[in-house]
N, C-alpha and C positions, 0 to 999 in steps of 0.2 A: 067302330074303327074309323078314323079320319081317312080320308077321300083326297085322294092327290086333284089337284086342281084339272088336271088334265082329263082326269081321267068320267069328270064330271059334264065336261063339253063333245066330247065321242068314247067312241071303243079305242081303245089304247092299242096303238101299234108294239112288236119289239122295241126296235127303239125309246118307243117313251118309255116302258117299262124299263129297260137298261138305263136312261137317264135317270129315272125316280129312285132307281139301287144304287147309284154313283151319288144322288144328292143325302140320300137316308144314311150311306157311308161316311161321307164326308161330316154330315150334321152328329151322327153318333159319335166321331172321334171329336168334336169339337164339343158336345153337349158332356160328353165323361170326362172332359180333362174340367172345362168353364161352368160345368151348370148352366141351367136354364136360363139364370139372371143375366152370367156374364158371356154368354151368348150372342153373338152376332149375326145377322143371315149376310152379312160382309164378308163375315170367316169362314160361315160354310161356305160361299159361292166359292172365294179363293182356297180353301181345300179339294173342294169339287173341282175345280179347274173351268169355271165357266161363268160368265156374266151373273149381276146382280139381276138383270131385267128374264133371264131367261132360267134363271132357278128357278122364281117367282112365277113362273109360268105354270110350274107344276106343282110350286104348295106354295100360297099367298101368303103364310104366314111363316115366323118361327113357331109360333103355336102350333102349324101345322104337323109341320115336322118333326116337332116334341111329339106330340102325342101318339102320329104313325109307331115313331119306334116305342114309345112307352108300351103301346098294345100290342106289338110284339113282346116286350121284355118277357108281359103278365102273362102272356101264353106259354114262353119258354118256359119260364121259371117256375110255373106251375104244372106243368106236365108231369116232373115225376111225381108230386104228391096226386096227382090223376092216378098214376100208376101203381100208387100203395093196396094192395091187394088184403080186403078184408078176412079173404080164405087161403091168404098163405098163410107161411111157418113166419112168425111176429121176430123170430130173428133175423131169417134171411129177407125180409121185409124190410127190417128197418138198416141191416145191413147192407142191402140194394141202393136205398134210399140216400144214405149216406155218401155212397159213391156215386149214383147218381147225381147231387146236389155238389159234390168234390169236380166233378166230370163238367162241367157247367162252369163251376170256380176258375179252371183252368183254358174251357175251350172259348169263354164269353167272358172277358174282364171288363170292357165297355158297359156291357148290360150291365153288368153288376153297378156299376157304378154309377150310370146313367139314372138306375133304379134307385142307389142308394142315394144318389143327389135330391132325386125327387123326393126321396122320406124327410129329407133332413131339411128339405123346405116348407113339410109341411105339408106334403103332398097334393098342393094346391091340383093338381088336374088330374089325379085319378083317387080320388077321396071316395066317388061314388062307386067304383070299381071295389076300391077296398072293404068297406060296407056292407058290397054286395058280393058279385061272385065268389070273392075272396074269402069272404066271412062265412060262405055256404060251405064252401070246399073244406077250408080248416075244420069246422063244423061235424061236416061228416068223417072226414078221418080223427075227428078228435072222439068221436063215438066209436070208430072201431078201435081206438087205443084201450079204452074205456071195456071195451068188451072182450078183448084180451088180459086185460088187467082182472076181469070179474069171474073169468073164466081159468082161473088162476095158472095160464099164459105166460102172463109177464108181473113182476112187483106192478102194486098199485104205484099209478104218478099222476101228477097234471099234466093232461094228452096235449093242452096247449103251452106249456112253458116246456116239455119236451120239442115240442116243433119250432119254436121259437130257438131253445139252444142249438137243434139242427143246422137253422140259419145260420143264427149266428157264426157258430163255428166253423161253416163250410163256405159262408161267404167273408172270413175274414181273409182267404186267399187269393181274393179279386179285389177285393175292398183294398187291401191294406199289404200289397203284390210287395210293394217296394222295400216295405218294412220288415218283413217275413225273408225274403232273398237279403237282405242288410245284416239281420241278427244272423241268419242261417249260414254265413258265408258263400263265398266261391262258390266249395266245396263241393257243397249240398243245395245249392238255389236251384238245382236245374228240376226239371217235370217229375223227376223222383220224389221232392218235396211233396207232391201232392200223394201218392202212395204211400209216404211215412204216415202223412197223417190222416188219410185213410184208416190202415192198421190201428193208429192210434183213438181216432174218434169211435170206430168200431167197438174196440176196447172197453172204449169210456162209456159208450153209451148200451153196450149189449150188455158188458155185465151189470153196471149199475143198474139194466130192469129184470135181471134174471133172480130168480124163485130160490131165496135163502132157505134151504132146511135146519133145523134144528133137533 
């Protein structure tokens, strides 16, 4: 995890840590709208409300800064598949998960997208992240898919393009906020949209792996 600059030269008082939360605020509202590229540490000081020379005090870099909240994002966002439980019931499991992953969409839209900026460049600074933790973690929940599936649980499926549509589906509500409240109307844009589609992805995704009789 990157290392505020400060915090590298003594023990960090309150205040520094309040400062380092006012700059990684300010840098996250500015990194989810511009991306990394179009990114300034100009924008974030003047979002932060404070000097270029005394941002720079506590992360020397925009790189810095990126990557602080990147290693947050990867820990948020991977928490609930932390949470997938290989000896629950594989519906309320993956119905947990769902809303888990909806719950996120709606309470983090920045990450979402600070995260999604980062893929879509290519993932230039957490490629080894991906690779690794990432690839362990899916890994193993892609085994316990695998073992509900074999244990005739749930229909057989691919445990990784199931987790993958997961994403997708649940982060197109952060991803894609503005376009989802635009088609939905008024009406309907308010936090209830995320409960619609909740019920809905639930739907989609618990019958499509439930155990056809014939």
């Amino acid at each position: 995890m990157a290392i505020p600059r400060a915090a590298k030269t003594q023990r960090r008082t309150r205040i520094q840590e309040e400062k380092e939360e006012v700059i990684l605020e300010a840098a996250l509202d500015v990194f989810s709208v511009h991306g990394f590229r179009g990114s300034t540490i100009d924008q974030i000081a003047e979002v932060a409300g404070m000097s270029k020379p005394n941002l720079l005090y506590y992360f020397r870099t925009k790189e810095a800064m990126h990557r602080a909240l990147i290693d947050r994002v990867l820990f948020t966002w991977l928490e609930p598949l932390r949470a997938f439980d290989a000896n629950g019931n594989p519906e309320s499991e993956i119905r947990s998960y769902i809303r888990r992953k909806l719950e996120m969409a709606r309470d983090f839209p920045r990450e979402s997208r600070l995260f999604a900026n980062e893929m879509l460049q290519g993932a230039p600074h957490v490629e080894d992240e991906l690779r690794g933790p990432l690839k362990t973690l899916v890994d193993e929940k892609a085994e316990v898919i695998r073992a509900w599936a074999k244990a005739g649980k749930i229909a057989k499926c691919d445990p990784y393009h199931l987790i993958f549509s997961i994403w997708s589906t649940t982060q197109h509500y952060a991803d894609f906020d503005v376009q989802v409240r635009a088609v939905l109307g008024q009406e309907h844009s308010g936090d209830g949209r995320f409960e619609d589609a909740a019920r809905y992805l639930e739907q989609l995704f618990v019958d499509g792996l439930r155990i056809r009789h014939t």
